[in-house]
C-alpha positions as CSV (number, residue, x, y, z in Angstrom):
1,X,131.4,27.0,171.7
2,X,128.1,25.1,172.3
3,X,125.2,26.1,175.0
4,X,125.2,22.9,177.8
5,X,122.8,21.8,180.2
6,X,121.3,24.8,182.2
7,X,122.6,27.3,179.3
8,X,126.2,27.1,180.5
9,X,129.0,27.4,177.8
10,X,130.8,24.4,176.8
11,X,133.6,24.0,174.0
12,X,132.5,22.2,171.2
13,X,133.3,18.8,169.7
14,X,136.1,19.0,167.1
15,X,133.4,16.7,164.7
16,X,131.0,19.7,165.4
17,X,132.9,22.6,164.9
18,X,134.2,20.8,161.1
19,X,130.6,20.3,160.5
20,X,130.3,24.2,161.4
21,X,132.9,25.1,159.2
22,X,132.3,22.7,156.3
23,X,128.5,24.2,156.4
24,X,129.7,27.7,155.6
25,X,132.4,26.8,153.3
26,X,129.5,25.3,151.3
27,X,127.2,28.2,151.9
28,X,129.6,30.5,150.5
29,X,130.6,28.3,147.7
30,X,126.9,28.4,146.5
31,X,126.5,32.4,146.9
32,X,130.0,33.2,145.1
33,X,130.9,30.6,142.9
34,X,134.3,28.9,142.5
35,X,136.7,30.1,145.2
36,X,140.2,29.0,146.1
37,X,141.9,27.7,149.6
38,X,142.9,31.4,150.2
39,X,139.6,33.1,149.4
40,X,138.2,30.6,151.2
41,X,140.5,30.9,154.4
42,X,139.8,34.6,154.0
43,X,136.0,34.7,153.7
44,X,135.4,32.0,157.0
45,X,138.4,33.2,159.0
46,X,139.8,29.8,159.0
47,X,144.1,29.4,158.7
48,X,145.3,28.0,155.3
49,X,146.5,24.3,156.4
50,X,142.3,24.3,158.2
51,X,141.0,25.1,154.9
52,X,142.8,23.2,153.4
53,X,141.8,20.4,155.5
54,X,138.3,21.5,154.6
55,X,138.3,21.5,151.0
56,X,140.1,17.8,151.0
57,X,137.4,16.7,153.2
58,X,134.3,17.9,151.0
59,X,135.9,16.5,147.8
60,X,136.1,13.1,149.2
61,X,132.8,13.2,150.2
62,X,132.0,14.3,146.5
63,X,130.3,17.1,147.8
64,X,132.8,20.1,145.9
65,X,135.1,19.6,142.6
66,X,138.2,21.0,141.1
67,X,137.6,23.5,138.8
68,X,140.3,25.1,136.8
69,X,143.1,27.4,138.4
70,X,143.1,31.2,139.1
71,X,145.7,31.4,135.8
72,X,145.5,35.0,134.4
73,X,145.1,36.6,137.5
74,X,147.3,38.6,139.4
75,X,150.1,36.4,141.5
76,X,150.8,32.5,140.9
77,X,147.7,30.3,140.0
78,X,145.7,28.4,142.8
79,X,143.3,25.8,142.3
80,X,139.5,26.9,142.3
81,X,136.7,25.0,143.7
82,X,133.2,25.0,143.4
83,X,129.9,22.8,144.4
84,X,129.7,19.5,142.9
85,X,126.3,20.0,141.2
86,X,125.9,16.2,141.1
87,X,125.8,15.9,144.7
88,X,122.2,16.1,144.7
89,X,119.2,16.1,142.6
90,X,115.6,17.6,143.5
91,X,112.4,17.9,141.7
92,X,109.4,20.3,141.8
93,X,106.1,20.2,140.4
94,X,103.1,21.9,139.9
95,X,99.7,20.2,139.9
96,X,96.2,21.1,138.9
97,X,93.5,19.2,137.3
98,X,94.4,19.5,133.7
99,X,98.7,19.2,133.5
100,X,101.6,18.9,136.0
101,X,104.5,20.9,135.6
102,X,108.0,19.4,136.5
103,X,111.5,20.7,136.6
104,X,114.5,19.0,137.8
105,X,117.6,20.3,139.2
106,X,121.1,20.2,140.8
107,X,121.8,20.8,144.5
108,X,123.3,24.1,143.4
109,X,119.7,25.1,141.7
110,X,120.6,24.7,138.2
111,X,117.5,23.0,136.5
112,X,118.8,20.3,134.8
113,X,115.3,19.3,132.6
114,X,111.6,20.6,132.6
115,X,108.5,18.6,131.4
116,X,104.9,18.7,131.2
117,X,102.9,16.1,131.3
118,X,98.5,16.9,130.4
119,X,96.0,15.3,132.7
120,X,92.5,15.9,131.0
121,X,89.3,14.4,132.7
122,X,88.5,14.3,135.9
123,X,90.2,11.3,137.1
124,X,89.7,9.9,140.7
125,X,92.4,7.5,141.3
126,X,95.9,6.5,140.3
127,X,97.5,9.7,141.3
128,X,100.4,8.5,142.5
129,X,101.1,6.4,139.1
130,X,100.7,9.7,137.1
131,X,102.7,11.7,139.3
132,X,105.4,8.6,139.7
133,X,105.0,8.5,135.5
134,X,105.7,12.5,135.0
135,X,108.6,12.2,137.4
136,X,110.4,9.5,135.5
137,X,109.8,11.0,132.4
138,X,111.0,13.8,133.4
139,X,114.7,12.8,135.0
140,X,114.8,10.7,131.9
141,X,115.2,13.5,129.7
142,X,118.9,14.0,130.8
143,X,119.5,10.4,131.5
144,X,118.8,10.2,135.2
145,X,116.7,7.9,137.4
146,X,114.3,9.2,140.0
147,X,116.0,7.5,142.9
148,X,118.6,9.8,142.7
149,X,116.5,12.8,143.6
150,X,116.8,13.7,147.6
151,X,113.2,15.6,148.0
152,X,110.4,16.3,145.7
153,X,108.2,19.0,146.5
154,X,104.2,19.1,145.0
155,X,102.5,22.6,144.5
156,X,98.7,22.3,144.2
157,X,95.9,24.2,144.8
158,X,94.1,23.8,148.4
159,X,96.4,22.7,151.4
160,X,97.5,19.5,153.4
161,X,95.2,19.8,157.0
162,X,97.9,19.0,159.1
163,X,95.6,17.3,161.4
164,X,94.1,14.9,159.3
165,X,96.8,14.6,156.3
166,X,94.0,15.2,153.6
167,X,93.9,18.0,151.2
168,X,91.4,20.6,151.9
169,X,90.3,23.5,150.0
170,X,90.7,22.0,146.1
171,X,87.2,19.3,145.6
172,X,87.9,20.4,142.0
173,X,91.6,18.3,141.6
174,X,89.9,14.6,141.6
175,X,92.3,12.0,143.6
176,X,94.1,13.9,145.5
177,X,91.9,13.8,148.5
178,X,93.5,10.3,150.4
179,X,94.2,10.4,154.0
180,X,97.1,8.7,153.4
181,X,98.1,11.2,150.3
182,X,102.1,11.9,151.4
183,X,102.4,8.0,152.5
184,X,101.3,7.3,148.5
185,X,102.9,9.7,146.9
186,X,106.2,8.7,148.8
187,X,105.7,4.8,148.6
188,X,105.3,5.2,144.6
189,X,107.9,7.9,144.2
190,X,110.2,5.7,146.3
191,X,112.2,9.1,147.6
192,X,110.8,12.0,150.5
193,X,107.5,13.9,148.9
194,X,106.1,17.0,150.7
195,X,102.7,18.9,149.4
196,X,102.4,22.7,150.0
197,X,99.8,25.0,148.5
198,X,100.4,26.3,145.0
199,X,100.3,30.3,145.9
200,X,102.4,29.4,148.8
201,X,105.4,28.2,146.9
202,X,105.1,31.3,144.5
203,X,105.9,33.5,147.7
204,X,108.8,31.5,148.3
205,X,110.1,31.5,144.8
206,X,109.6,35.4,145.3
207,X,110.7,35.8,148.6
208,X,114.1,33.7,147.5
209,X,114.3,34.6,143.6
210,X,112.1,37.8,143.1
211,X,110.4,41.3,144.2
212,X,109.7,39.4,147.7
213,X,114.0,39.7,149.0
214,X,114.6,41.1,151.9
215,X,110.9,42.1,152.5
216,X,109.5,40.7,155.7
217,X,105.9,41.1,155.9
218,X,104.6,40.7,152.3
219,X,101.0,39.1,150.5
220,X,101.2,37.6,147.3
221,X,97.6,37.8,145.6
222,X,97.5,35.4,142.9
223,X,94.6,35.5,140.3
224,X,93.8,33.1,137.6
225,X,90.9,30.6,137.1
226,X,91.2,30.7,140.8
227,X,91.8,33.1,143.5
228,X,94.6,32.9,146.5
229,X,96.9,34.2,148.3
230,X,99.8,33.9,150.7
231,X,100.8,35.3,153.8
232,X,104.2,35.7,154.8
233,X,104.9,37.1,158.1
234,X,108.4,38.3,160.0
235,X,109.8,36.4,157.0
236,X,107.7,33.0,157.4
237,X,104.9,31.6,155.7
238,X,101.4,31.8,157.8
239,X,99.3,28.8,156.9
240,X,96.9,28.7,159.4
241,X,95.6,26.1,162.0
242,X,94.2,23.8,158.9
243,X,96.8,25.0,156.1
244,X,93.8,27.4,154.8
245,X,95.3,31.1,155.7
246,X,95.0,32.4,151.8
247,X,92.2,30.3,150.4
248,X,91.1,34.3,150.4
249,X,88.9,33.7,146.9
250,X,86.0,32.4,149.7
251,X,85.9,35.7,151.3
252,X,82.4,37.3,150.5
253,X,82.7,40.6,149.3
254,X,80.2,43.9,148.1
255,X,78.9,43.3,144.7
256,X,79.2,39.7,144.4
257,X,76.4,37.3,145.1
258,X,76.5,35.6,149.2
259,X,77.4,32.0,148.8
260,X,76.0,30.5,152.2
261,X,78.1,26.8,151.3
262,X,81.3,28.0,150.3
263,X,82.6,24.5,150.2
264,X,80.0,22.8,148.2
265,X,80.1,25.4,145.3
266,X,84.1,26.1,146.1
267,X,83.6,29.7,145.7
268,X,83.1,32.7,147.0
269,X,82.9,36.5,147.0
270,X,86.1,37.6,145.7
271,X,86.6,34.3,143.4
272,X,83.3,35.8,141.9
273,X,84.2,39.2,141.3
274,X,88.0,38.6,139.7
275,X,88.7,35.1,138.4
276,X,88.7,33.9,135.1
277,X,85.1,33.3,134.0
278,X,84.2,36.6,136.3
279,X,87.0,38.4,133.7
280,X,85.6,37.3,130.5
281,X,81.9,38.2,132.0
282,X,83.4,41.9,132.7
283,X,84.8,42.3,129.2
284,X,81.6,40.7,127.7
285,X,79.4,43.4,128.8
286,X,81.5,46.1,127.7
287,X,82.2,44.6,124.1
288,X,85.4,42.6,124.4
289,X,85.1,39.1,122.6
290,X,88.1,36.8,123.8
291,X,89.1,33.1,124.5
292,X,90.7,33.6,127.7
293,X,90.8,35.6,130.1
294,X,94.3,37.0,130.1
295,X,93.2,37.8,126.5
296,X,90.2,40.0,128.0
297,X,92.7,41.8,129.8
298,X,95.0,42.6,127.2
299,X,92.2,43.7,124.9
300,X,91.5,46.1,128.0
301,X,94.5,47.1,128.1
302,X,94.6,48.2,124.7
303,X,91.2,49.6,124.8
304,X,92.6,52.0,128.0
305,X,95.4,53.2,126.3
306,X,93.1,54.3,123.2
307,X,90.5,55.9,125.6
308,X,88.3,53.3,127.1
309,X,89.3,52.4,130.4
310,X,85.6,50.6,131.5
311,X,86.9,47.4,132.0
312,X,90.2,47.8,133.7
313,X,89.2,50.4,135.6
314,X,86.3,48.1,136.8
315,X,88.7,44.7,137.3
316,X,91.1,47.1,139.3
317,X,88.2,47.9,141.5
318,X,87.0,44.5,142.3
319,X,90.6,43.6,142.7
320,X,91.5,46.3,145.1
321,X,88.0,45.7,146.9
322,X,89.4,42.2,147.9
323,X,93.0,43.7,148.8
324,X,91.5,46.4,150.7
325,X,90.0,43.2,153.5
326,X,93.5,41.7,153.6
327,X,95.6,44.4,154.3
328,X,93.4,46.1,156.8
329,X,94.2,43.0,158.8
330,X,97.6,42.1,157.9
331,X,99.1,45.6,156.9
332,X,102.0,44.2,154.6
333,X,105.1,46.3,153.4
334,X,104.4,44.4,150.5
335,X,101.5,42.9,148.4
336,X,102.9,41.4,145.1
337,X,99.9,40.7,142.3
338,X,100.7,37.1,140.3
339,X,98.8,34.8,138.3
340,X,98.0,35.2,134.6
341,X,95.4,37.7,134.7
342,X,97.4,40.7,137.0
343,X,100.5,39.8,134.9
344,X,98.2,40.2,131.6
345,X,97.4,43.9,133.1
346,X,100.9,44.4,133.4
347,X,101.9,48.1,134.8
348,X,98.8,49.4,133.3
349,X,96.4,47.2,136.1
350,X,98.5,47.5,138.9
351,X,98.5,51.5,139.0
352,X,94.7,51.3,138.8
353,X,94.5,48.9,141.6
354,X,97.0,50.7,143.4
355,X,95.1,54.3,142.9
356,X,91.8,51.7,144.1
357,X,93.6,50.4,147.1
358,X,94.4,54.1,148.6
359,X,91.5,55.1,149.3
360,X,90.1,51.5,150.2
361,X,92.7,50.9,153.3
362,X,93.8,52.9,155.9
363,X,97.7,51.0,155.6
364,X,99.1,51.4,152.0
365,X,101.7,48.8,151.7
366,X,103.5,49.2,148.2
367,X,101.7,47.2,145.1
368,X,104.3,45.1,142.8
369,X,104.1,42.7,139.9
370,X,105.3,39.1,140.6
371,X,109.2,39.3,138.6
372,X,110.5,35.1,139.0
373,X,110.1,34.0,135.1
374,X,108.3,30.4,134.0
375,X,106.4,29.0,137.0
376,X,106.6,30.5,139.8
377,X,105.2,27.5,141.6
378,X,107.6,25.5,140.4
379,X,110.6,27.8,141.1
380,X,109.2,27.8,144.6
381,X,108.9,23.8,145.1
382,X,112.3,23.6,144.0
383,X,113.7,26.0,146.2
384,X,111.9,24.2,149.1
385,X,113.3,21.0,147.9
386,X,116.6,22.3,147.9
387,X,116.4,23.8,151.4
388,X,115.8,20.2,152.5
389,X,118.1,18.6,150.7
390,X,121.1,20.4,151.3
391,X,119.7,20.7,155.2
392,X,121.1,16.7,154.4
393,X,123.3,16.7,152.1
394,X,125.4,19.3,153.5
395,X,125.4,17.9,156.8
396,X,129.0,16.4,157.4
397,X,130.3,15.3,160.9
C-alpha cells in the first residue's frame, strides 16, 4: 500500500511493490550472505513461485549470481545466491596536502585495491589531474577502468560551504579552494564526485563499521597535526549552516595563547594545546626527544608506566579541557578519541582523559578509542559511496 493524495491509502503498482521486494531481497542478501529461494521466501514473507520470480529477475539484471548449492546440508540441495560483487564499483579517498589515500571496492564493500599516491609541495593547481591520476592508478591495479565506478567520495580536511561550493576551513591544502571544485573534480573524473570533511567520514566508518553502532548521539574527537571533530546527532551527521560544526581545533581555550584571526593563522585554542607540534613541545620540556608526535606519546606512555606520568597526565588534561566545552553543549552518549596521537596513548591516555573529563563536565558521556582498522576516512568515504550507489544500483522497477 502507498499513501495518495490527501494521505489516503491507495494499493500500489505491481512495478512498485517488485521494486519493494527486490530492495529487501538485496538488503538481506548483503547482511547474510548467500541464501536460497526458500530462505529467501522465508526471511521477506514472499511465496516460493514470488521469490522465485524475484531471484530470476535480479540475475538478469546481473545484479545477484549463482553460487554453489546447499549440498551437505540437511534435505536435498538448493541453489544459493548471493550479490554479484561486480555490479558496481566505488572509490574513496582521503586527501591532505602531502598524499591521497585511495581504496576501491565492490558494491558489496569488498575493497578490491588500495593505493597511495604522495603529493609534496604546495601545489596550487591541477588538482583534478592528480586526483583523476591516483584514481586511475588505482582501479588499474586489478585491471579496471575508472568509468566503471558509480560514486567516488573525497575526505579532506575543512568542509564544502554549501552556499558558495568552496572549501572552507583548510587554506593549508593548496588548490582545492575553486568555486567550481565538485563540477572539476567530476568533469575530470568523468563519474559522480562528492567532498565531505575528513573527521566526518571517520564517524561514519564508526557509526557503520566500529565503536559508533547503534549509538545515537556520539562525538568523534580526532587529533593529529590537526584538531577536529564530528557531531552526529539522533543518528545523523550535524554539519552546520557553512559545513564548519567540528572545525572545534579553533575554539579558544585556558592555557593557550588568544588567536584574534583564527582564519589567517588557521588555528586556535585547542589546536594549540593538543596537536602535533603542541605534543612534541609538551614532551620537550619534560625530557622526551622524538620525531613525531605519536612517538612523544608512546615514549610517555612508557615513561607513565615506569613512574613518570608528567606528560600524559598533562596531554590528558588539555585534551579533556577541550572535551569538557563540547560536551557541556552537546551531552553525547558517546565521544570516541581518533587520530594518531589518542590512538598512540592507547588505553593508558583515554583513562586519564576520562578521570580529566569527570570532573570537567557536568554530563559524562562514555570515552572510547576509535576500533575501524587502516583509514578510517577512507572506510568512511566508501561507505558513503556505497550508500549512494546501491541507492541506484539497487533501484529496479
Amino acid at each position: 500500500m502507498t499513501s495518495g493524495p490527501g494521505g489516503t491509502v491507495q494499493p500500489g503498482t505491481p512495478s512498485l511493490l517488485r521494486a519493494i521486494n527486490d530492495r529487501a531481497a538485496l538488503e538481506l542478501l548483503l547482511d547474510r550472505g548467500p541464501l536460497s529461494r526458500s530462505q529467501l521466501g522465508a526471511l521477506t514473507g514472499l511465496s516460493k513461485p514470488t521469490a522465485s520470480q524475484l531471484l530470476a529477475r535480479l540475475e538478469s539484471a546481473g545484479l545477484v549470481v549463482p553460487v554453489g548449492t546447499t549440498a551437505g546440508r540437511p534435505g536435498p540441495g538448493a541453489q544459493l545466491y548471493e550479490i554479484n560483487p561486480e555490479a558496481a564499483f566505488v572509490a574513496g579517498l582521503d586527501v591532505n596536502a602531502s598524499r591521497i589515500r585511495i581504496a576501491v571496492a565492490d558494491i558489496t564493500g569488498t575493497v578490491v585495491a588500495e593505493h597511495r599516491v604522495d603529493t609534496p609541495g604546495r601545489q596550487a593547481t591541477g588538482t583534478a589531474e592528480r586526483v583523476r591520476e591516483a584514481v586511475d592508478a588505482t582501479v588499474a591495479v586489478v585491471g579496471l577502468e575508472r568509468r566503471i565506478l558509480r560514486q567516488v567520495v573525497i575526505g579532506t580536511p575543512g568542509a564544502l560551504d554549501p552556499g558558495t561550493g568552496k572549501l572552507r576551513y583548510a587554506p593549508h591544502l593548496p588548490g582545492w579552494h575553486s568555486p567550481r571544485l565538485l563540477e572539476e573534480l567530476t568533469e575530470h573524473l568523468g563519474v559522480p564526485v562528492a567532498v565531505e570533511n575528513d573527521v566526518n567520514l571517520a564517524a561514519i566508518a564508526e557509526q557503520r563499521l566500529g565503536a559508533a553502532k547503534g549509538v545515537a548521539d556520539f562525538v568523534l574527537l580526532w587529533i593529529e597535526d590537526g584538531v577536529g571533530a564530528a557531531v552526529v546527532l539522533a543518528g545523523r551527521l550535524h554539519r552546520g549552516h557553512t559545513g564548519g560544526a567540528g572545525e572545534v581545533g579553533y575554539m579558544p581555550l585556558p592555557g593557550a595563547p588568544l588567536i584574534r584571526n583564527v582564519r589567517r593563522e588557521n588555528s586556535g585554542g585547542f589546536q594549540q594545546l593538543t596537536g602535533a607540534p603542541a605534543v612534541l613541545a609538551l614532551a620537550r620540556e619534560h625530557g622526551i626527544s622524538a620525531r613525531s608526535a605519536p612517538e612523544a606519546v608512546t615514549a610517555a606512555v612508557a615513561a607513565a608506566r615506569a613512574g613518570d606520568a608528567t606528560v600524559l597526565t598533562g596531554l590528558a588534561r588539555r585534551i579533556a579541557t577541550g572535551l569538557a566545552a563540547i560536551v557541556a553543549v552537546v551531552d553525547p552518549e558517546l565521544v570516541l578519541l581518533s587520530g594518531d596521537i589518542p590512538l598512540a596513548g592507547g588505553e593508558d591516555l583515554r583513562a586519564l582523559v576520562q578521570d580529566e573529563l569527570t570532573g570537567l563536565a557536568v554530563p559524562r558521556p562514555r570515552l572510547a578509542l576509535s576500533t575501524v582498522q587502516g583509514s578510517p576516512v577512507v572506510a568512511g568515504a566508501l561507505q558513503t559511496a556505497l550508500e549512494t550507489a546501491r541507492e541506484s544500483v539497487f533501484t529496479t522497477s
